[in-house]
C-alpha positions as CSV (number, residue, x, y, z in Angstrom):
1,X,-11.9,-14.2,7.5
2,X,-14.2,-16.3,5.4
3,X,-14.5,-16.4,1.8
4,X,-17.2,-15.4,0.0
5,X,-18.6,-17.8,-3.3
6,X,-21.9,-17.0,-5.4
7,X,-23.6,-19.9,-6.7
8,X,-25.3,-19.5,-9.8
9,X,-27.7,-22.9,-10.8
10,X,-31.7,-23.0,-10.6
11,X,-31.0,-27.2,-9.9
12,X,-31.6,-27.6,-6.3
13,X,-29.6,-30.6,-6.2
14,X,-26.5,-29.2,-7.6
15,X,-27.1,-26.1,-4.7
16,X,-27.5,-28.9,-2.3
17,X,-24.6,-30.7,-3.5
18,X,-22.3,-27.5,-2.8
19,X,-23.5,-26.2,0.6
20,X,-22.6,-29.8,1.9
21,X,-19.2,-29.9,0.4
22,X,-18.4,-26.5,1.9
23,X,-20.5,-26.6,5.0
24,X,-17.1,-27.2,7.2
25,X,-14.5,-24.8,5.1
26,X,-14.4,-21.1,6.0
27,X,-16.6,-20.4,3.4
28,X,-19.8,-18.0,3.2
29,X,-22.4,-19.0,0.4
30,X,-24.3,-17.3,-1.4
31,X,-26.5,-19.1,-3.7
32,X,-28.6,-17.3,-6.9
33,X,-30.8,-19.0,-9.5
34,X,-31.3,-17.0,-12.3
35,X,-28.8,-14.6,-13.3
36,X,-31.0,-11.6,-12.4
37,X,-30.3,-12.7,-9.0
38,X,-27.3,-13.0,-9.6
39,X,-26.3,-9.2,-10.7
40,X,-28.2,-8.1,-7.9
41,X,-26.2,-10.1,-5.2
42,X,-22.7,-9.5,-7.3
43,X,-23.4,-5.6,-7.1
44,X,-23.9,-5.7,-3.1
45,X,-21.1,-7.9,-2.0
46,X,-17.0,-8.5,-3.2
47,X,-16.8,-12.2,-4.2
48,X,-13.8,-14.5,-4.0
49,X,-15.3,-16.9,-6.8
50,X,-18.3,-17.2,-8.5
51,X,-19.8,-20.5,-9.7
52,X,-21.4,-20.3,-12.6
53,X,-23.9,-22.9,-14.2
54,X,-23.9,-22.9,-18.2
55,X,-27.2,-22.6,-18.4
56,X,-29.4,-20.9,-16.7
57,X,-33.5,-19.9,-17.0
58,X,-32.7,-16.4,-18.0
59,X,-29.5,-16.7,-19.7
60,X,-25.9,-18.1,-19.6
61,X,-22.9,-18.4,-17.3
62,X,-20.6,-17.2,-20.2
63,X,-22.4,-14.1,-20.4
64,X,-23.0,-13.2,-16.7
65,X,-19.0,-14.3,-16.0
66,X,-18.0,-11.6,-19.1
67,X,-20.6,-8.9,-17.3
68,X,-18.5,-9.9,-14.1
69,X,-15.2,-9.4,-15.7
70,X,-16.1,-6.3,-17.3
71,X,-17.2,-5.0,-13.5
72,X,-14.2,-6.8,-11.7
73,X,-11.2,-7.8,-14.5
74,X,-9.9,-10.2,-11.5
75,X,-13.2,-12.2,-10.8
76,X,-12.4,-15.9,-10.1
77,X,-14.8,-17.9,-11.7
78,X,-15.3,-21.6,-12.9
79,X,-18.2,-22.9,-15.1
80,X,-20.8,-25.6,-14.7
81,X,-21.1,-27.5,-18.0
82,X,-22.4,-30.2,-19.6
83,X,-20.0,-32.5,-22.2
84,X,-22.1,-30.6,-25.0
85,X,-20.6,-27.6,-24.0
86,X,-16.8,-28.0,-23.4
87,X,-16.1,-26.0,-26.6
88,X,-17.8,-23.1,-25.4
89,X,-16.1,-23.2,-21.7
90,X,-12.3,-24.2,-22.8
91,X,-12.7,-20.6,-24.9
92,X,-14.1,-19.2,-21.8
93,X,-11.1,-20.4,-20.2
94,X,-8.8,-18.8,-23.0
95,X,-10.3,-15.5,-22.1
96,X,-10.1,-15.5,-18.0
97,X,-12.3,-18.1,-16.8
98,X,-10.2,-19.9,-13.8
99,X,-11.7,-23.5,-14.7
100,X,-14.9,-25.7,-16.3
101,X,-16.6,-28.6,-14.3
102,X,-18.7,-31.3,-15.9
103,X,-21.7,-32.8,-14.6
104,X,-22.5,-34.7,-13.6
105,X,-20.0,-34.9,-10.7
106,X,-18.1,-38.0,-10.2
107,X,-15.0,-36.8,-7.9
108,X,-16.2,-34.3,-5.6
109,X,-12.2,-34.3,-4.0
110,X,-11.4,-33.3,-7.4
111,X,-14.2,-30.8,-7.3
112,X,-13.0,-29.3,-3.5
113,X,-9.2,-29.3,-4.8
114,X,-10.2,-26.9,-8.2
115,X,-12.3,-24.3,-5.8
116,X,-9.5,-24.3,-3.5
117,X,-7.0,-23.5,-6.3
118,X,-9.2,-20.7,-7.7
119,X,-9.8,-19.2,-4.0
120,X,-5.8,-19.9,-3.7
121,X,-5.4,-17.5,-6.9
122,X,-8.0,-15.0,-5.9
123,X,-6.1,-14.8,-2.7
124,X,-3.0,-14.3,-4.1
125,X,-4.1,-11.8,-7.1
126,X,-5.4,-9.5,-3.8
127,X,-1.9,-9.8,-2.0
128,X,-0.2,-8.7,-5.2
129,X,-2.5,-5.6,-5.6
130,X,-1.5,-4.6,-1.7
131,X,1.7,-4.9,-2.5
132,X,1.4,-2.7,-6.2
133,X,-0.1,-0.1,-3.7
134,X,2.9,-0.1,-0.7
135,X,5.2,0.0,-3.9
136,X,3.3,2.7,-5.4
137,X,3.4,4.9,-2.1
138,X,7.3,3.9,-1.1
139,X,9.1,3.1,-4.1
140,X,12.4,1.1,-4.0
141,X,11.0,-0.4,-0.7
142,X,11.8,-4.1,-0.3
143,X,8.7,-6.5,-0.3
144,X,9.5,-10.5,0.7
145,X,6.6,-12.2,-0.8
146,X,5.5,-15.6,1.3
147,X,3.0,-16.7,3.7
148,X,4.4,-20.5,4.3
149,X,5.2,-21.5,7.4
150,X,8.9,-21.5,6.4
151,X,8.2,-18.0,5.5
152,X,6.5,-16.9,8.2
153,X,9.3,-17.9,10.5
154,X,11.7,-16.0,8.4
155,X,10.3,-12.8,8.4
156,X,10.0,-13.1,11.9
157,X,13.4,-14.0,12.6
158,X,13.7,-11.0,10.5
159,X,11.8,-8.5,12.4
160,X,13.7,-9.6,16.0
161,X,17.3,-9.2,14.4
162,X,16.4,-5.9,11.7
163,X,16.8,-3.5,14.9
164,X,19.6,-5.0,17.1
165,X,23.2,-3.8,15.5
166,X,24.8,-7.0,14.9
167,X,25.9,-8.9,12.7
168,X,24.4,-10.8,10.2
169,X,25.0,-14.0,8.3
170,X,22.7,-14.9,5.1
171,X,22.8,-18.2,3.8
172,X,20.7,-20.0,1.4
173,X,21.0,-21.6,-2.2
174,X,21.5,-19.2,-5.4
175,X,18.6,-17.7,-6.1
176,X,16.4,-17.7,-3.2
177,X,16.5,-13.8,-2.4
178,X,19.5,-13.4,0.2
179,X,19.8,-9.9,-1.2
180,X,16.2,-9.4,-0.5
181,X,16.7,-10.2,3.2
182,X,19.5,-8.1,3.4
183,X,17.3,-4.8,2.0
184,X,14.8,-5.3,4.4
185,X,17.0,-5.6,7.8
186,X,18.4,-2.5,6.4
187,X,15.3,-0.8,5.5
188,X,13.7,-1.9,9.4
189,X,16.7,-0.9,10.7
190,X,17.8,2.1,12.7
191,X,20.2,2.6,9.7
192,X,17.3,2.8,7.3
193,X,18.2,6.3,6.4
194,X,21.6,6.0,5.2
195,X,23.0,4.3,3.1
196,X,22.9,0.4,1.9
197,X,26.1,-0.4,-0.2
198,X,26.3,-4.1,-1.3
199,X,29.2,-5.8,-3.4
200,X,29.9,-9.5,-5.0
201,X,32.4,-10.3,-3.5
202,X,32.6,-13.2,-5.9
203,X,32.8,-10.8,-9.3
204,X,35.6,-8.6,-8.8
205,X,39.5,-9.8,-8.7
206,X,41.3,-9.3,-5.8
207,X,42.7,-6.2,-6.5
208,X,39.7,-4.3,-7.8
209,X,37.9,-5.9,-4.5
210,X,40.2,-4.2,-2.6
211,X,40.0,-0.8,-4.0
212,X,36.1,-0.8,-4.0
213,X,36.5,-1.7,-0.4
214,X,39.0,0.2,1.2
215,X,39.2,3.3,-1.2
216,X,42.6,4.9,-2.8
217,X,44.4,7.7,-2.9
218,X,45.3,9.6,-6.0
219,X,48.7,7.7,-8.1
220,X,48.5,4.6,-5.4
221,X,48.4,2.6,-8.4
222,X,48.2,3.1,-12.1
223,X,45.0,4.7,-12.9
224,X,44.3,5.8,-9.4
225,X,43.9,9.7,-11.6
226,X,42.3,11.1,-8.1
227,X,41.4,10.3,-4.4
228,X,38.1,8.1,-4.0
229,X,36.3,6.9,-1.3
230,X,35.9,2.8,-0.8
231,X,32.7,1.4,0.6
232,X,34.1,1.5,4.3
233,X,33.8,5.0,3.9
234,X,30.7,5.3,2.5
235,X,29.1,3.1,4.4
236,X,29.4,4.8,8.0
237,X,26.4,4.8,9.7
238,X,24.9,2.3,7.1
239,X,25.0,-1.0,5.9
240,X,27.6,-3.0,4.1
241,X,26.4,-6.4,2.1
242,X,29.1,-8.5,1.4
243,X,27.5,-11.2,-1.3
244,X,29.2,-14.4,-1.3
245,X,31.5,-14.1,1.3
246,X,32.9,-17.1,0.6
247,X,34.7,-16.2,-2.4
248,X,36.9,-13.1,-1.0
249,X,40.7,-13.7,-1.0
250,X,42.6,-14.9,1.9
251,X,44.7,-11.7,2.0
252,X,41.4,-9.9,1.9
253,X,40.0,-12.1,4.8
254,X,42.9,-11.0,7.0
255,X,41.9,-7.2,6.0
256,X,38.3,-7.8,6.6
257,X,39.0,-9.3,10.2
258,X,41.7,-6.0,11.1
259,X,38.6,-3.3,9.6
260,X,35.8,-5.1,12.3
261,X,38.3,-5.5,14.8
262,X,39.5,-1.9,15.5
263,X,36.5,-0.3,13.1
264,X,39.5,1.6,11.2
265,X,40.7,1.2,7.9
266,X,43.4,3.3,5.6
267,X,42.6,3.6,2.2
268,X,45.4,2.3,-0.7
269,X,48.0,4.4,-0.5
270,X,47.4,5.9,2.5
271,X,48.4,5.4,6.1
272,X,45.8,7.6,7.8
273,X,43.4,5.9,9.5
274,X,39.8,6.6,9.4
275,X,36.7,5.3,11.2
276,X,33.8,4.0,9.9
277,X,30.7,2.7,11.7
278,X,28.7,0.4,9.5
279,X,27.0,-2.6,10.1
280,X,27.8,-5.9,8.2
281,X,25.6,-8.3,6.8
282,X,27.2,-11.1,5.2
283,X,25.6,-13.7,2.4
284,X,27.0,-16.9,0.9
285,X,25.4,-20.0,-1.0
286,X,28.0,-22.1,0.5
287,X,28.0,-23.3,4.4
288,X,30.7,-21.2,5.6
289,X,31.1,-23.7,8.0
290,X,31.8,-26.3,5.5
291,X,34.3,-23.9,3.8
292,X,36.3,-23.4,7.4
293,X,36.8,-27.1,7.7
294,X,37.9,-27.3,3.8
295,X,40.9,-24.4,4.6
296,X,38.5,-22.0,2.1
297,X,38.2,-19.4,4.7
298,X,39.6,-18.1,7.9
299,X,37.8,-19.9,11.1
300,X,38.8,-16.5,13.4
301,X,37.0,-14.3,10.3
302,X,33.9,-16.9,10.5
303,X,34.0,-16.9,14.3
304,X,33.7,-12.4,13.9
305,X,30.4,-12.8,11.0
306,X,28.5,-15.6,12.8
307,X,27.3,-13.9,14.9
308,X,23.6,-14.0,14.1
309,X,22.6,-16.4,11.2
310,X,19.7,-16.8,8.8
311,X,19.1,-19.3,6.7
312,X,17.1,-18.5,3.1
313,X,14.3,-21.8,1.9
314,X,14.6,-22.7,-1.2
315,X,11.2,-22.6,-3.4
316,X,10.5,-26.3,-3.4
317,X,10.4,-25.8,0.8
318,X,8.1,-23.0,0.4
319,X,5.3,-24.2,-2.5
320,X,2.4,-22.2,-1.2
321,X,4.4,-19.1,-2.1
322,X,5.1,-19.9,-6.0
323,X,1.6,-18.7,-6.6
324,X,2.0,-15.2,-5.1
325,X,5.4,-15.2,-6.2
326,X,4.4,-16.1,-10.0
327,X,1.9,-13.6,-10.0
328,X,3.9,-11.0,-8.3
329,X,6.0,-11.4,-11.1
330,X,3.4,-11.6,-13.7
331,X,2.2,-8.4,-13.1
332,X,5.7,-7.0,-13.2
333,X,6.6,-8.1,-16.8
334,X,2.7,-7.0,-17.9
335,X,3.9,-3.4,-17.1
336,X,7.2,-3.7,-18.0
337,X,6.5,-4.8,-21.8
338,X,3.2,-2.9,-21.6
339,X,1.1,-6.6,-22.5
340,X,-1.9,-7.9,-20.8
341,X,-1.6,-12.0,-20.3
342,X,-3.9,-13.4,-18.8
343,X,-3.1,-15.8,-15.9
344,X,-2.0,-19.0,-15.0
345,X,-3.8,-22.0,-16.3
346,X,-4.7,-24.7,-13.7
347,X,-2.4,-27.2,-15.3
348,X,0.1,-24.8,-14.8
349,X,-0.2,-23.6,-11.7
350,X,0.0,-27.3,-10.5
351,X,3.0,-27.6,-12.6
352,X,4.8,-24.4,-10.8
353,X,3.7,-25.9,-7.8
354,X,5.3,-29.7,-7.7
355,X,8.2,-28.6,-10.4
356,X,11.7,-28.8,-8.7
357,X,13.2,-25.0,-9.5
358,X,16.7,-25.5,-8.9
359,X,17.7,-21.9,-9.5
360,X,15.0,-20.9,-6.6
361,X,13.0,-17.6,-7.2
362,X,15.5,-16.0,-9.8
363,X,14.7,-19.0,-12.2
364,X,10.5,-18.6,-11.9
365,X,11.2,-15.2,-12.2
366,X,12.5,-15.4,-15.4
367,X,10.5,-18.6,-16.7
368,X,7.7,-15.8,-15.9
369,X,9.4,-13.0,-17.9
370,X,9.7,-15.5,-21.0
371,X,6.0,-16.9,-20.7
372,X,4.7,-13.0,-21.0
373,X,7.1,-12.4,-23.9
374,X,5.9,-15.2,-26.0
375,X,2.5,-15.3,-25.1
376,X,0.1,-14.4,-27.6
377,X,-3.1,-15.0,-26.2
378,X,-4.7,-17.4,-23.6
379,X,-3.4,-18.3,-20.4
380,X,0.1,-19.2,-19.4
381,X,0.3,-22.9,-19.8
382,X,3.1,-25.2,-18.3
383,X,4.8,-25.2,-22.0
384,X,4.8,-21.8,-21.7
385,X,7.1,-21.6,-18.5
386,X,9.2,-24.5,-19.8
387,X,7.9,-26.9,-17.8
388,X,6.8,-30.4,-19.6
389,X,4.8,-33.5,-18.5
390,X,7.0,-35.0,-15.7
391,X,8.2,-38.3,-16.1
392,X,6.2,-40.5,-13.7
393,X,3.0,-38.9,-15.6
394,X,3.8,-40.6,-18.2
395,X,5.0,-43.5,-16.7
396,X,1.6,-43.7,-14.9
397,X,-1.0,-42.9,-17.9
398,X,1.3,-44.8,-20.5
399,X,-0.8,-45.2,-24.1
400,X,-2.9,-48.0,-22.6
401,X,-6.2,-47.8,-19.9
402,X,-4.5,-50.1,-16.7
403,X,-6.6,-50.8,-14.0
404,X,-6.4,-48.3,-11.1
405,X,-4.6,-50.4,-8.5
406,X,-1.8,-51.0,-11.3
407,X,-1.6,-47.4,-12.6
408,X,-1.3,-46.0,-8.9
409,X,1.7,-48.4,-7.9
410,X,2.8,-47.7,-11.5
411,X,2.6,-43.9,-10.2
412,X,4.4,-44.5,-7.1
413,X,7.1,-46.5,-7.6
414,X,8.5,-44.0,-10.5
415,X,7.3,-41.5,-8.3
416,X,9.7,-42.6,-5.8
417,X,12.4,-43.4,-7.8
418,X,12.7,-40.0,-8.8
419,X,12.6,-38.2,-5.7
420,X,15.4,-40.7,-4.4
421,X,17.3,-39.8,-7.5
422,X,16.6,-36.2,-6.6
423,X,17.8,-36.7,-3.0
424,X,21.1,-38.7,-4.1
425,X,19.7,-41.5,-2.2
426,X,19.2,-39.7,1.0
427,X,16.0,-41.3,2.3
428,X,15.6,-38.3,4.9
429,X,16.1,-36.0,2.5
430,X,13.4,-37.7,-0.2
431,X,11.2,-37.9,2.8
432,X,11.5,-34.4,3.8
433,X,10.6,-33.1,-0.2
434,X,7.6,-35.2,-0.3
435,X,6.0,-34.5,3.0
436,X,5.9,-38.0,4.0
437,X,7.0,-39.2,7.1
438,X,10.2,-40.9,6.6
439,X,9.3,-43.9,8.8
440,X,5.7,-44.1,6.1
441,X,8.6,-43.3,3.4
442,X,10.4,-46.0,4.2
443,X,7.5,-48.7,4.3
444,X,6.3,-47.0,0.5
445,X,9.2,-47.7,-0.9
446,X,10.1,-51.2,0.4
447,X,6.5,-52.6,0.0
448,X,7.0,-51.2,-4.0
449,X,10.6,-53.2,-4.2
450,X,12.8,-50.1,-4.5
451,X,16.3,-50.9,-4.1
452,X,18.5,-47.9,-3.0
C-alpha cells in the first residue's frame, strides 16, 4: 500500500524537485499551492506526511500544520524554511512538528532519509493505535511488537509450534521478552482457556522451589498450617513456564525429569500420586547446551526440554522495531502517569536506533518510562533517554572543520574500533552488527590500519 504526502509550495521548482525524488518509492503525491488548497485536499484524503512550505501566498506552514494537528493530533509533518526562519520552525518542532528543512537543498539523500523517518514514525504511531484497540477489546492479551525480518520469522516459528503440544525451549538474552513468547504460544494454543502459571526458577531457594512446584500437605514442614496445591496441580490442562531453567537445583532437575517422565507427581508430604497434564515451556538466558557441557545441568533433563527450540533477537538485531517498540511504550507511560509528551525527536530516534541496549527491550522500556517522567515539554531528545553523543561522533566532528576525506576515515576507523571492542575482537561478530559483509569488513579495517 502506498503512502500518501501533501505538498504544500506555490515554487514549481521545489514541486518538481519532490515528484523526482519520489517518483520510484511507493509514494502517492499530492501537491497544493496555497493553503486553501491545501484544507480542501487534507479534508478528502488521510495523509501519512504533509510538507509544508513556510510561506506560502495565502498564509503560513506553521498555521496550516497547527489547523492539521488540531484535526489529526498525529499528523506527520516537516517544514520548508528558509535560514531566516529556523527560530520559528525549531518551536514548531517543540510543539509536534516531525522535522524543518532548509533551502535551498544541498543533500537531497539527506532530504529522502528525513521523509523516510517521518513516514517510518507515522507508520509506527498507526500500528500502536491497532494495537491500543486489540488491547482495548481483549485485555491481558499478549501483543509481540516487530515487523523485522528477524521478527517476522519469529512469530512465524511461533504460529507453527503454538498449536502442536510439545515442548518448548525459549532462549534469548535478559531482556528480550521470552516471557512474552511464552504468553502468546499459550494464548494460540489449544490450552488458551486454562491456565498459564509461570515461576523464576532462578528467585526462589531450593526448598521454596520445591513447594511452589509440587504442593504440600498440611504439617510436612514447619509452617505447612494446611494442604496446598503446587503448580503441577494447578497447571493440568494448561501451561507451565519455567523461567530460567538453568538455575533450578540438581535435586530439582532429577524431580523435574521423574514429573515429565511418568506425568505424576506427589505433593511434600504425601505419597499419593496425582496426574497432571500440562504443557512445558521452558526459558533461559544461558545456552543450556553450554550449561550441559559445563556439569550445570542434567544432559538426560536437556535431552526431555529440547524438544522444540526458539531463539529470542536481541534489539540491536531487530532496529526497525525500536521505533514501534518506543512508541508502544510511550503511549503506555502517557496513560499510566496521565501526561501528554510529545514524541521522539529525530536526533533521537536515530540515537534509539544505532544505540547498543544491552538490557534488550526491558531497558528501552524503562529509558522510555524515565524520559515521560522528566519531560517537561518538547520532544524526547536523546539526553532524555540517557543516551549521549557516541564516541566516534565526536571523534569525527572534533572542535576543528577537517576536510571530508579526513573526517570520514577519521569516522571509520573509531567507528570500527568500537564495534571490534564491542564484539571482543570477533571480526564475524563486528561484521554481523554492522551489516557489512565480513569479507568488505575485513578489507575496511585493514585498509584503515586496525590492528586486532
Amino acid at each position: 500500500m502506498k503512502s500518501k504526502i501533501l505538498l504544500v509550495d506555490d515554487d514549481p521548482f521545489t514541486r518538481r524537485l519532490f515528484e523526482g525524488l519520489l517518483r520510484d518509492a511507493p509514494i502517492e503525491l499530492h501537491t497544493a499551492v496555497t493553503a486553501a488548497e491545501a484544507r480542501d485536499k487534507y479534508r478528502l484524503a488521510d495523509f501519512n506526511l504533509a510538507i509544508l512550505d513556510q510561506r506560502l501566498p495565502d498564509g503560513n506552514g506553521l498555521d496550516l500544520f497547527a489547523e492539521m494537528r488540531r484535526e489529526r493530533p498525529r499528523q506527520m509533518a516537516i517544514l520548508i524554511t528558509g535560514f531566516a526562519e529556523v527560530r520559528d520552525a525549531v518551536r514548531a518542532v517543540r510543539e509536534g512538528l516531525f522535522d524543518y528543512l532548509t533551502k535551498p537543498f544541498e543533500n537531497l539523500e539527506e532530504l529522502d532519509a528525513v521523509i523516510g523517518k517521518a513516514l517510518e514514525m507515522d507508520a509506527a504511531y498507526r500500528e500502536i493505535a491497532d494495537l491500543r484497540e486489540t488491547l482495548e477489546a481483549r485485555p491481558g492479551h499478549p501483543i509481540i511488537i516487530g515487523h523485522s525480518a528477524v521478527m517476522e520469522k519469529q512469530l512465524l516459528q511461533v504460529r507453527q509450534v503454538a498449536p502442536l503440544d510439545v515442548t518448548v525451549l525459549i532462549e534469548g538474552e535478559s531482556g528480550t521478552g521470552k516471557e512474552l513468547v511464552a504468553k502468546q504460544i499459550h494464548a494460540m494454543s489449544s490450552r488458551a482457556k486454562m491456565p498459564l502459571l509461570e515461576i523464576n526458577c532462578g528467585a526462589l531457594s531450593e526448598s521454596l522451589l520445591e513447594a511452589t512446584l509440587f504442593g504440600y500437605e498440611k504439617g510436612s514442614f514447619t509452617g505447612a498450617a494446611k494442604a496446598t496445591p503446587g503448580y503441577f496441580e494447578n497447571a493440568d490442562g494448561g501451561t507451565l513456564l519455567l523461567d530460567e531453567i538453568t538455575d533450578m537445583s540438581q535435586k530439582l532437575q532429577v524431580s523435574l525429569l521423574r514429573v515429565l517422565q511418568e506425568r505424576t507427581f506427589s505433593r511434600i508430604g504425601s505419597t499419593v500420586q496425582r496426574p497432571s497434564d500440562f504443557r512445558l515451556i521452558c526459558a533461559t538466558n544461558k545456552s543450556l547446551e553450554a550449561e550441559v557441557k559445563a556439569g550445570n545441568f542434567r544432559s538426560d533433563l536437556y535431552y526431555r526440554i529440547n524438544v522444540v527450540v526458539l531463539s529470542v533477537p536481541p534489539l540491536r538485531q531487530r532496529p526497525d522495531d525500536i521505533l514501534p517498540l518506543a512508541l508502544f511504550f510511550l503511549d503506555h507511560f502517557n496513560r499510566k502517569f496521565n501526561k501528554n509528551v510529545e514524541a521522539f525527536s529525530h536526533d533521537a530516534i536515530t540515537a534509539m536506533e544505532s544505540a547498543y541496549w544491552a538490557g534488550n527491550v526491558r531497558e528501552l522500556k524503562h529509558a522510555i518510562e524515565r524520559a515521560v517522567v522528566i519531560n517537561v515539554g518538547g520532544p524526547i531528545r536523546p539526553a532524555d533517554i540517557g543516551i549521549t553523543s557516541p564516541p566516534f561522533q565526536e571523534a569525527a566532528l572534533g572542535t576543528q572543520i577537517q576536510p571530508f576525506r579526513e573526517a570520514r576515515e577519521q569516522f571509520e576507523r573509531v567507528y570500527f574500533t568500537n564495534l571490534l571492542q564491542v564484539a571482543g575482537g570477533n571480526v564475524s561478530e563486528a561484521a554481523r552488527l554492522s551489516g557489512i559483509a565480513r569479507q568488505n569488513f575485513h578489507t575496511h579495517i585493514k585498509q584503515l590500519g586496525i590492528v586486532m
